[in-house]
Biopython code that builds the backbone (N, CA, C, O; Angstrom):
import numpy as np
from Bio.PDB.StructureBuilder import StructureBuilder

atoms = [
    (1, "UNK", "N", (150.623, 18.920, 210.649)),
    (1, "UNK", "CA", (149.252, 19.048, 210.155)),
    (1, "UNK", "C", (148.799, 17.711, 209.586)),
    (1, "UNK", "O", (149.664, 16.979, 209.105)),
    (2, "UNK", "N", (147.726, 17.382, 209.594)),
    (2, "UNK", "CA", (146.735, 16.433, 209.248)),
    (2, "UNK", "C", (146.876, 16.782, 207.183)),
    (2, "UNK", "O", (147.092, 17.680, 206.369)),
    (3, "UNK", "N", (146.555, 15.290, 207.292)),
    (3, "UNK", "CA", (146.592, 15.342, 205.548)),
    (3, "UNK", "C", (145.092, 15.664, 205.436)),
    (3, "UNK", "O", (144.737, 15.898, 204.281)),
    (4, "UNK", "N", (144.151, 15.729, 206.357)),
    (4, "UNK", "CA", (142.727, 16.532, 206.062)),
    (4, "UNK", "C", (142.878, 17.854, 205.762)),
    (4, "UNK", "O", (142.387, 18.491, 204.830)),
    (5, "UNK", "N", (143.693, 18.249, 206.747)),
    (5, "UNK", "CA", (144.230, 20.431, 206.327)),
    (5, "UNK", "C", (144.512, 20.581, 205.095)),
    (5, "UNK", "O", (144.079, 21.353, 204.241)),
    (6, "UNK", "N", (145.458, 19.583, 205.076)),
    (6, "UNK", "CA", (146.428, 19.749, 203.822)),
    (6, "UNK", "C", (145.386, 19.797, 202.431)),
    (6, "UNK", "O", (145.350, 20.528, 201.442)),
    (7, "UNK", "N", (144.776, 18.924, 202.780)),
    (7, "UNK", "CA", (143.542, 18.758, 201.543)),
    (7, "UNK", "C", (142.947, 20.014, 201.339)),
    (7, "UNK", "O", (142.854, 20.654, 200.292)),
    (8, "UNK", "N", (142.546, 20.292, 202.500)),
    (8, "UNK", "CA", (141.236, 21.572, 202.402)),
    (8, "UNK", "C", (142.038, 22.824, 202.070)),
    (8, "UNK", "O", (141.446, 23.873, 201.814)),
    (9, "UNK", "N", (143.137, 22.761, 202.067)),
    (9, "UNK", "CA", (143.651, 24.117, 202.115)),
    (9, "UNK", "C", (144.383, 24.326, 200.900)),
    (9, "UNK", "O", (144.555, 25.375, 200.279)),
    (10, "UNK", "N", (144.785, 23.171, 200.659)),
    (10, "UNK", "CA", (145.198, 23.254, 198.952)),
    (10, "UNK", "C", (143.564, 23.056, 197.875)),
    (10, "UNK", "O", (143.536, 23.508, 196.730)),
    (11, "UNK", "N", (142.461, 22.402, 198.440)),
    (11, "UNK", "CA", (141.473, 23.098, 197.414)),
    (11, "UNK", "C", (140.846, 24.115, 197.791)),
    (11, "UNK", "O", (139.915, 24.522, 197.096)),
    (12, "UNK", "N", (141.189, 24.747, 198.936)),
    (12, "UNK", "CA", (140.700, 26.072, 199.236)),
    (12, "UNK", "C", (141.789, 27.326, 198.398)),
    (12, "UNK", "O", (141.233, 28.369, 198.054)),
    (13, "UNK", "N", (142.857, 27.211, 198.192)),
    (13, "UNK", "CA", (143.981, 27.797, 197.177)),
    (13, "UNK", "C", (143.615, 27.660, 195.992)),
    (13, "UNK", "O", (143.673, 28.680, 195.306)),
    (14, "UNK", "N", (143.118, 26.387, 195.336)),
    (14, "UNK", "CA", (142.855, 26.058, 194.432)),
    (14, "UNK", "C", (141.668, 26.722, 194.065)),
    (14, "UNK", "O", (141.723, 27.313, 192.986)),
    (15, "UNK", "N", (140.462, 26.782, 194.778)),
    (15, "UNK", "CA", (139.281, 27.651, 194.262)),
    (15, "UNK", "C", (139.609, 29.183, 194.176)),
    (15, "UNK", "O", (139.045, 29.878, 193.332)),
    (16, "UNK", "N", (140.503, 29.694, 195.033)),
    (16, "UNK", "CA", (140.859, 31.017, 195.099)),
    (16, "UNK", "C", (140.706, 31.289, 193.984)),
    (16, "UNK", "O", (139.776, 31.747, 193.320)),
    (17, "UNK", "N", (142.591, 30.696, 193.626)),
    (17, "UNK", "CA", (143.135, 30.807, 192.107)),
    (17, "UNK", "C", (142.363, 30.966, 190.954)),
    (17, "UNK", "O", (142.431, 31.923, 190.182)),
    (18, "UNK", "N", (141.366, 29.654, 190.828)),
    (18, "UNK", "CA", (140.203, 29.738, 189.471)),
    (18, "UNK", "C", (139.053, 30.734, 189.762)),
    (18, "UNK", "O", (138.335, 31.007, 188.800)),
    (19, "UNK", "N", (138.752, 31.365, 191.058)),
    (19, "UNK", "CA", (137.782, 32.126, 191.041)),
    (19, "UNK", "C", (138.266, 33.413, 190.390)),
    (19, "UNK", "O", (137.617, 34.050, 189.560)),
    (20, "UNK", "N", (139.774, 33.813, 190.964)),
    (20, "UNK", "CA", (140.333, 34.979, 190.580)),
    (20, "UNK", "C", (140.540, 35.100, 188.451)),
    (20, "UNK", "O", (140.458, 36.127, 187.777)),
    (21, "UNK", "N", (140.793, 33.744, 187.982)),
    (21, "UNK", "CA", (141.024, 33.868, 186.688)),
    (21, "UNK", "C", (139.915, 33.877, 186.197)),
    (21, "UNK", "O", (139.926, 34.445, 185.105)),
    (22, "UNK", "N", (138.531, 33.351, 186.625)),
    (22, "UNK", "CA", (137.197, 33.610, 185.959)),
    (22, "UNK", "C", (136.872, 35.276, 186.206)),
    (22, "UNK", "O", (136.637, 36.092, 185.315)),
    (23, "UNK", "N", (136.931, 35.544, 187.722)),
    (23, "UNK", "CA", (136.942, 37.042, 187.495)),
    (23, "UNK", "C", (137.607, 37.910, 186.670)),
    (23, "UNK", "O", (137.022, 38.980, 186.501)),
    (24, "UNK", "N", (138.969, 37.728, 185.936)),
    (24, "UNK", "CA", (139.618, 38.481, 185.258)),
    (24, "UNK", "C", (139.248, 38.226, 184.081)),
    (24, "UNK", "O", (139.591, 39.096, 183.281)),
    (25, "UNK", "N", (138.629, 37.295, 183.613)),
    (25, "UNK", "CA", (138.676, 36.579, 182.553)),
    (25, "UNK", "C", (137.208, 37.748, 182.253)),
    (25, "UNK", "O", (137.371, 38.563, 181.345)),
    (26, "UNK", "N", (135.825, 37.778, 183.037)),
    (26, "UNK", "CA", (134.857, 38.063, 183.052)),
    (26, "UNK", "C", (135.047, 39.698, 182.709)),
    (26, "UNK", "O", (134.451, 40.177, 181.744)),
    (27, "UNK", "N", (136.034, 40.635, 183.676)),
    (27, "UNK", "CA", (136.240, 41.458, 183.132)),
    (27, "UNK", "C", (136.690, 42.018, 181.776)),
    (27, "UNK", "O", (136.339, 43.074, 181.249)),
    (28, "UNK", "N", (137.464, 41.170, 181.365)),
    (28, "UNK", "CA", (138.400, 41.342, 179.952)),
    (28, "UNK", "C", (137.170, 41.601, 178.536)),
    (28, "UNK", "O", (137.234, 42.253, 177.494)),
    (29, "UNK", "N", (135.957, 40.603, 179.246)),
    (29, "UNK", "CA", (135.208, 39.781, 178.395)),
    (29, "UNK", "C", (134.395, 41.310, 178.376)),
    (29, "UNK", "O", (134.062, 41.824, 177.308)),
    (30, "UNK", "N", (134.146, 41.904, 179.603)),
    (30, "UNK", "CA", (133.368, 43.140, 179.235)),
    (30, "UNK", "C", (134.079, 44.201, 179.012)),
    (30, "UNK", "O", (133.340, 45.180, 178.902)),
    (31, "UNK", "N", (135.312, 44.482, 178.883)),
    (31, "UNK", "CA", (136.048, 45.709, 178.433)),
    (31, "UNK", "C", (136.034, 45.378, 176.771)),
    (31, "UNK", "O", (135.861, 46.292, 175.965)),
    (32, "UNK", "N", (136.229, 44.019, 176.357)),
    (32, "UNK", "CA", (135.979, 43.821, 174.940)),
    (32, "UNK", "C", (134.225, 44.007, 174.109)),
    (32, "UNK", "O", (133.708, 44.266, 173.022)),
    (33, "UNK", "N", (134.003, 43.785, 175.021)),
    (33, "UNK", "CA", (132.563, 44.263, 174.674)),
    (33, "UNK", "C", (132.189, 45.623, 174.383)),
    (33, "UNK", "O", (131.441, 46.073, 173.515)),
    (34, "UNK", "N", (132.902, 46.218, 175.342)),
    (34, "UNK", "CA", (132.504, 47.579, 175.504)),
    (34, "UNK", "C", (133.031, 48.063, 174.326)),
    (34, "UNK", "O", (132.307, 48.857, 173.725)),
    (35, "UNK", "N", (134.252, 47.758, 173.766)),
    (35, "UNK", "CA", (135.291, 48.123, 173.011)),
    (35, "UNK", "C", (134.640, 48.183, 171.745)),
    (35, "UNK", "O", (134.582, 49.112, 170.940)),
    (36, "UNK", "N", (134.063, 46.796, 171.696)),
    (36, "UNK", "CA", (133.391, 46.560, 170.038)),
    (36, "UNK", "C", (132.243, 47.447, 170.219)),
    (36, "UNK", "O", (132.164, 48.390, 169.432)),
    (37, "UNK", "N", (131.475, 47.336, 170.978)),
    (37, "UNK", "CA", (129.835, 48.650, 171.091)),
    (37, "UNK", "C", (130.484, 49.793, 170.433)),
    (37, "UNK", "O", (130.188, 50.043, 169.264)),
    (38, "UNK", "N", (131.730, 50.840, 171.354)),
    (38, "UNK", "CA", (132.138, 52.008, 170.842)),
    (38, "UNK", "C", (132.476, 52.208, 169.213)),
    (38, "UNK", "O", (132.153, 53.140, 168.476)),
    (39, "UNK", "N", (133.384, 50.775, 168.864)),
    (39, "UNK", "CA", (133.682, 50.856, 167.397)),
    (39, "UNK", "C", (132.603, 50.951, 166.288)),
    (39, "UNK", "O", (132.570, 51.654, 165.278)),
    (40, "UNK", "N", (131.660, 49.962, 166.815)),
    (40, "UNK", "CA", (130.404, 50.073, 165.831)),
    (40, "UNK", "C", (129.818, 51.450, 165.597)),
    (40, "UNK", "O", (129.703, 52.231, 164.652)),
    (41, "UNK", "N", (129.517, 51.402, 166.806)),
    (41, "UNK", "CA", (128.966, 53.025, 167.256)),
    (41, "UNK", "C", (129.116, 54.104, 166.225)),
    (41, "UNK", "O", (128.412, 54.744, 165.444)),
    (42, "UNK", "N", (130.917, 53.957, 166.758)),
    (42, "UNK", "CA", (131.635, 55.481, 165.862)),
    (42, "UNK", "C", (131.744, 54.998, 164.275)),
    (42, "UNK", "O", (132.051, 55.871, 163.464)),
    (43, "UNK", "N", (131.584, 54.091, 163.952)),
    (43, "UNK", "CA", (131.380, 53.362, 162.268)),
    (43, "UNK", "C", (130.384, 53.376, 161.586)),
    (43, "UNK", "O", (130.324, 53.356, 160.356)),
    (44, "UNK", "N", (128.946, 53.434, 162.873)),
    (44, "UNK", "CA", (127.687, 53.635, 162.092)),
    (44, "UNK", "C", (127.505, 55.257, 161.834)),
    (44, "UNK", "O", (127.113, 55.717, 160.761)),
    (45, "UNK", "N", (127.896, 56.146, 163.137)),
    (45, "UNK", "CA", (127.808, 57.414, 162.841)),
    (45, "UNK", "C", (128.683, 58.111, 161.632)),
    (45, "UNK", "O", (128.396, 59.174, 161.081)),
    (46, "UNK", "N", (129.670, 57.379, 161.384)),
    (46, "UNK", "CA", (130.729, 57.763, 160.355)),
    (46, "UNK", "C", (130.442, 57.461, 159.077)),
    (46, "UNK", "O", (131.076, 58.044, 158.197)),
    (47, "UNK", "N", (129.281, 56.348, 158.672)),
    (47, "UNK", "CA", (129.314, 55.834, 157.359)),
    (47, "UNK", "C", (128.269, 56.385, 156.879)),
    (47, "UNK", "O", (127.165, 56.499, 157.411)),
    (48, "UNK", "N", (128.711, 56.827, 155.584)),
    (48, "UNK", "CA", (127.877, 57.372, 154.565)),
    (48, "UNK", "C", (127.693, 56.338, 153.705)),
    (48, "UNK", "O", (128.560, 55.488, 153.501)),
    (49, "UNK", "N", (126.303, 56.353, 153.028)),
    (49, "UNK", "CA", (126.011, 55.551, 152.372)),
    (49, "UNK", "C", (126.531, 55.019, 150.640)),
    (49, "UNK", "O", (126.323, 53.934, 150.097)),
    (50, "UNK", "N", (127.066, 55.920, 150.240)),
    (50, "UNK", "CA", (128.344, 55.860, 149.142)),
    (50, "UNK", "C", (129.423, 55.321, 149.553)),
    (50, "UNK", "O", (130.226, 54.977, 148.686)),
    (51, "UNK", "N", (129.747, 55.098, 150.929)),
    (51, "UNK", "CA", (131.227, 54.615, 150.966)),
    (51, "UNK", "C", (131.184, 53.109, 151.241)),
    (51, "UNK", "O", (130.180, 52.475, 151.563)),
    (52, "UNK", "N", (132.361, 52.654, 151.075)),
    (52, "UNK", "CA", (132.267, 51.045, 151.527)),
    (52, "UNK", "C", (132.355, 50.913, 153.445)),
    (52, "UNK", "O", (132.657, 51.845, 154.190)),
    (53, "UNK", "N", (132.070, 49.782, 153.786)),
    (53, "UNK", "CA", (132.038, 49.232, 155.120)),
    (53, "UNK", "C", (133.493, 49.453, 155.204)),
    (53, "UNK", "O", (134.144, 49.150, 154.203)),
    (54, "UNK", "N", (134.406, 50.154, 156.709)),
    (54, "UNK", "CA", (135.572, 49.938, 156.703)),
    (54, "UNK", "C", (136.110, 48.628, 156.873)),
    (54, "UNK", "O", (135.150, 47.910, 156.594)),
    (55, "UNK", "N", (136.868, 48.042, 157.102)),
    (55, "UNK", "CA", (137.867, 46.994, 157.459)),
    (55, "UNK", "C", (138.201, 46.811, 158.799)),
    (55, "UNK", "O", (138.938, 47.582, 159.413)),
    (56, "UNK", "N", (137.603, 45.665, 159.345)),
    (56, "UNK", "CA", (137.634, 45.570, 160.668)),
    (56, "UNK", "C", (139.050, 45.569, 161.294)),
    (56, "UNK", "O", (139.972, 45.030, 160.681)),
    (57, "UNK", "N", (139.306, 46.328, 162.848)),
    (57, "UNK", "CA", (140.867, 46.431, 162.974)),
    (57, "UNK", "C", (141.049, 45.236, 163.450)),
    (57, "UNK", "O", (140.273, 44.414, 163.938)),
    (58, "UNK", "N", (142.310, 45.238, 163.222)),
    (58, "UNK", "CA", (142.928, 43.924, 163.702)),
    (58, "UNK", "C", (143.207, 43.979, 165.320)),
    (58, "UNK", "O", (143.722, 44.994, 165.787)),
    (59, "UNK", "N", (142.874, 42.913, 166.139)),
    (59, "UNK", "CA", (143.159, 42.919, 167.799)),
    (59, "UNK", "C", (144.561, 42.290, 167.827)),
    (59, "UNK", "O", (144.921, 41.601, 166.872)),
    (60, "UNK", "N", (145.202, 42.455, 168.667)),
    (60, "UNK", "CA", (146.090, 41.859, 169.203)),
    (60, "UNK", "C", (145.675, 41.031, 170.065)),
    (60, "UNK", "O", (146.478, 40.344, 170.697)),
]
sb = StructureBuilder()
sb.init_structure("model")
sb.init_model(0)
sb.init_chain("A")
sb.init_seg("    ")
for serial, (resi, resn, name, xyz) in enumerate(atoms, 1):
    if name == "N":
        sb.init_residue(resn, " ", resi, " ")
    sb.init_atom(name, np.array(xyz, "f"), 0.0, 1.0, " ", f" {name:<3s}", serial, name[0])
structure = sb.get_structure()
């Protein structure tokens, strides 16, 4: 093979790769989203106005 292939095909691997980690990355980004919406959610429906704000959970 030509060192032209070689080129195109290792930055054609190469875009794969970073397209696939922005996609995962993009998902993560909206399952955390989603995650914090629900918490608020169930924190605003839960809080009475006598009590204190809970304590945000800790993420791993």
């Amino acid at each position: 093979m030509s060192a032209e292939v070689l080129t195109v095909a290792a930055y054609a691997a190469l875009w794969l790769v970073l397209t696939g980690y922005v996609v995962r990355l993009a998902r993560r980004q909206a399952r955390l989203e989603a995650d914090l919406r629900a918490l608020r959610t169930s924190q605003e429906s839960s809080r009475t106005p006598s009590s204190p704000p809970p304590a945000p959970a800790a993420r791993p």
